[in-house]
Jmol script that loads the backbone (N, CA, C; Angstrom):
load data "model"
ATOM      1  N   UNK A   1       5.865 -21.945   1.060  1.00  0.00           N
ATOM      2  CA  UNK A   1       4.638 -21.275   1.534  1.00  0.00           C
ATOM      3  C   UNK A   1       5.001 -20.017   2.333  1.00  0.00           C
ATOM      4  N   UNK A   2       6.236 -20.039   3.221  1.00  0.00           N
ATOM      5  CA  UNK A   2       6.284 -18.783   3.938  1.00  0.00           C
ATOM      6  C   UNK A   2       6.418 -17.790   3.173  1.00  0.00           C
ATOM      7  N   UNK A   3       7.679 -18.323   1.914  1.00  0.00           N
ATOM      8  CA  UNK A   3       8.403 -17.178   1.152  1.00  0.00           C
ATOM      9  C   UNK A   3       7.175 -16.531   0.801  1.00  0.00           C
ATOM     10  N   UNK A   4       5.989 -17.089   0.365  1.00  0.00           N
ATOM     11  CA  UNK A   4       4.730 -17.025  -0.608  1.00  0.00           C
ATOM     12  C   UNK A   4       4.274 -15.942   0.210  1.00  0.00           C
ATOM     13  N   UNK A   5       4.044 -16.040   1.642  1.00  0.00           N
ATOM     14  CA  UNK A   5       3.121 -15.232   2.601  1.00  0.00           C
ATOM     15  C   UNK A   5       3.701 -13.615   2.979  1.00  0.00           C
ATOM     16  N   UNK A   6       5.457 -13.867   3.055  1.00  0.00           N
ATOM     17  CA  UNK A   6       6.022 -12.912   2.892  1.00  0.00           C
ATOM     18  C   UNK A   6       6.304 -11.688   2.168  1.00  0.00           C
ATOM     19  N   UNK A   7       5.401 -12.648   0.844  1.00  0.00           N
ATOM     20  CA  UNK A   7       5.782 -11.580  -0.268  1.00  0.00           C
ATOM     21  C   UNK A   7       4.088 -11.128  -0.693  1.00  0.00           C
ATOM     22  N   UNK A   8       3.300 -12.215  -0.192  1.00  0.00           N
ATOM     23  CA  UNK A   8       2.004 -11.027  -0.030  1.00  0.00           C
ATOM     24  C   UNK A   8       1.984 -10.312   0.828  1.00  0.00           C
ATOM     25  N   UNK A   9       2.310 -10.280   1.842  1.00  0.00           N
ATOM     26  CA  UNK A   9       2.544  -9.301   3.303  1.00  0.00           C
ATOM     27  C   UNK A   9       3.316  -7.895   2.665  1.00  0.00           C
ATOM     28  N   UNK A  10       4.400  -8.066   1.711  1.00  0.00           N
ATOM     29  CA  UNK A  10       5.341  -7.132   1.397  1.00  0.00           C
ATOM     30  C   UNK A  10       4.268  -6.117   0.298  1.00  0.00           C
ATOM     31  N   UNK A  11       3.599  -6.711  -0.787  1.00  0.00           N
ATOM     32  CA  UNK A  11       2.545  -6.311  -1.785  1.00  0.00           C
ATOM     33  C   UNK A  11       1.507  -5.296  -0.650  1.00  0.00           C
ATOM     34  N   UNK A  12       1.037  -6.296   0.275  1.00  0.00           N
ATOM     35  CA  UNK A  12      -0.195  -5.190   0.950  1.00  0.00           C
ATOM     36  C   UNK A  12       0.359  -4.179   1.455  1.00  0.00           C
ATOM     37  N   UNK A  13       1.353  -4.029   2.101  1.00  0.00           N
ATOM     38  CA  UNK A  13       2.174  -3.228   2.579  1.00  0.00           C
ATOM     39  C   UNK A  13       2.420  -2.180   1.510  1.00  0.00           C
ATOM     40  N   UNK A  14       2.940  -2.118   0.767  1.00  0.00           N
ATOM     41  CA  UNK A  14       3.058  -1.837  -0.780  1.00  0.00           C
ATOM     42  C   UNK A  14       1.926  -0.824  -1.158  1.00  0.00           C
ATOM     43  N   UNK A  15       0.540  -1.504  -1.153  1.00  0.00           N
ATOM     44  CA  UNK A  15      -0.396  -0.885  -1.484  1.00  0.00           C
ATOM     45  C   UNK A  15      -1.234  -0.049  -0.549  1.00  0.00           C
ATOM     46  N   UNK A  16      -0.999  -0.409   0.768  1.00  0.00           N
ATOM     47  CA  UNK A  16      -1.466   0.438   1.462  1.00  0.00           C
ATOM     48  C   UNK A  16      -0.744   1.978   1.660  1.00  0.00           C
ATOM     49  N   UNK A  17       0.676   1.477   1.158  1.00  0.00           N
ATOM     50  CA  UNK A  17       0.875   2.960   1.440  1.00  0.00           C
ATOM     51  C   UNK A  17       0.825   3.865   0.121  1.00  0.00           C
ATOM     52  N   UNK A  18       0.681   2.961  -1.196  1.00  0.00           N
ATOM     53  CA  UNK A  18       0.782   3.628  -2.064  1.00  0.00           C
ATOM     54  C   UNK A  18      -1.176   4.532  -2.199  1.00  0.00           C
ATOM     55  N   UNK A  19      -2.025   4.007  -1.569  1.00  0.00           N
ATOM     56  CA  UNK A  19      -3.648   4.421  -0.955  1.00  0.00           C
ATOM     57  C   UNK A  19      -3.341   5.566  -0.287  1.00  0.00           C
ATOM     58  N   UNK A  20      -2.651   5.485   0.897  1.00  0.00           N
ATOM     59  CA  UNK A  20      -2.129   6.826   1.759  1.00  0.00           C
ATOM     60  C   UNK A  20      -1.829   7.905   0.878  1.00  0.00           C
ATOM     61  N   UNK A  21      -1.036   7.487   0.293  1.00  0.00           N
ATOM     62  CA  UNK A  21      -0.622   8.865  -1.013  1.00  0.00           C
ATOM     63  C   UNK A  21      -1.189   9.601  -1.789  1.00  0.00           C
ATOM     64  N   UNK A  22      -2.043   8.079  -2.419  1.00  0.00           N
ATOM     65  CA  UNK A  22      -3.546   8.804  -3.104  1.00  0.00           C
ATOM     66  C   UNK A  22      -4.421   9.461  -1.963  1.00  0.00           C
ATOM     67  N   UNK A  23      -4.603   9.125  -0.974  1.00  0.00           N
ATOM     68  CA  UNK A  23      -5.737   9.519  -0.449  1.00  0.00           C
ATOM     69  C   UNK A  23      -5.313  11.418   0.033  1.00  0.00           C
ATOM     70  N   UNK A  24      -3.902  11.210   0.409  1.00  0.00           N
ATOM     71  CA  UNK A  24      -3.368  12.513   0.527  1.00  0.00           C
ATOM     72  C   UNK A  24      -3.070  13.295  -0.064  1.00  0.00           C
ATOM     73  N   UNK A  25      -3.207  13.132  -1.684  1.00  0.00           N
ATOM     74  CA  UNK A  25      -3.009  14.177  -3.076  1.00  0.00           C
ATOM     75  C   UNK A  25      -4.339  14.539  -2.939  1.00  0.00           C
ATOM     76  N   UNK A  26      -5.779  13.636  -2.794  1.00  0.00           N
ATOM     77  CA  UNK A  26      -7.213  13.781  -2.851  1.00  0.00           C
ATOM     78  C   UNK A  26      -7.349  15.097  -1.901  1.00  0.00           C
ATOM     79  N   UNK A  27      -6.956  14.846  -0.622  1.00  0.00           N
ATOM     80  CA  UNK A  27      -6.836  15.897   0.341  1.00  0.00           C
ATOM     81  C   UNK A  27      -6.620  17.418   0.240  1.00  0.00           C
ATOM     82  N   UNK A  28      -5.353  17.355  -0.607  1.00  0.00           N
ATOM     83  CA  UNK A  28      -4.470  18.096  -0.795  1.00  0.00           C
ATOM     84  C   UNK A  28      -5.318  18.723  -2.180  1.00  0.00           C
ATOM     85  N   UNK A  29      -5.743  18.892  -3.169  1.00  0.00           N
ATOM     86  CA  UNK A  29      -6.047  19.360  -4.076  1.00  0.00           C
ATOM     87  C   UNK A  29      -7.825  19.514  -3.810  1.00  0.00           C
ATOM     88  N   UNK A  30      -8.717  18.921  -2.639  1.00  0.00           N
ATOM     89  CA  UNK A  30      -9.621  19.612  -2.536  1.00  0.00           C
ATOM     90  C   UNK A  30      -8.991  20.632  -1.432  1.00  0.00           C
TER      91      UNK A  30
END
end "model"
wireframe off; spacefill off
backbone 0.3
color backbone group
């Protein structure tokens, strides 16, 4: 179960920054 929690923790992590990026190309090209 931890390994389990660890590796969704690692995914959100993951996706939040891969959002940041998008949200900062969005930025960046208006």
């Amino acid at each position: 179960m931890t390994h389990s929690l660890a590796i969704t923790r690692w995914l959100l992590t993951q996706h939040h920054i891969v959002a940041n990026i998008i949200i900062s190309d969005k930025k960046t090209n208006v």
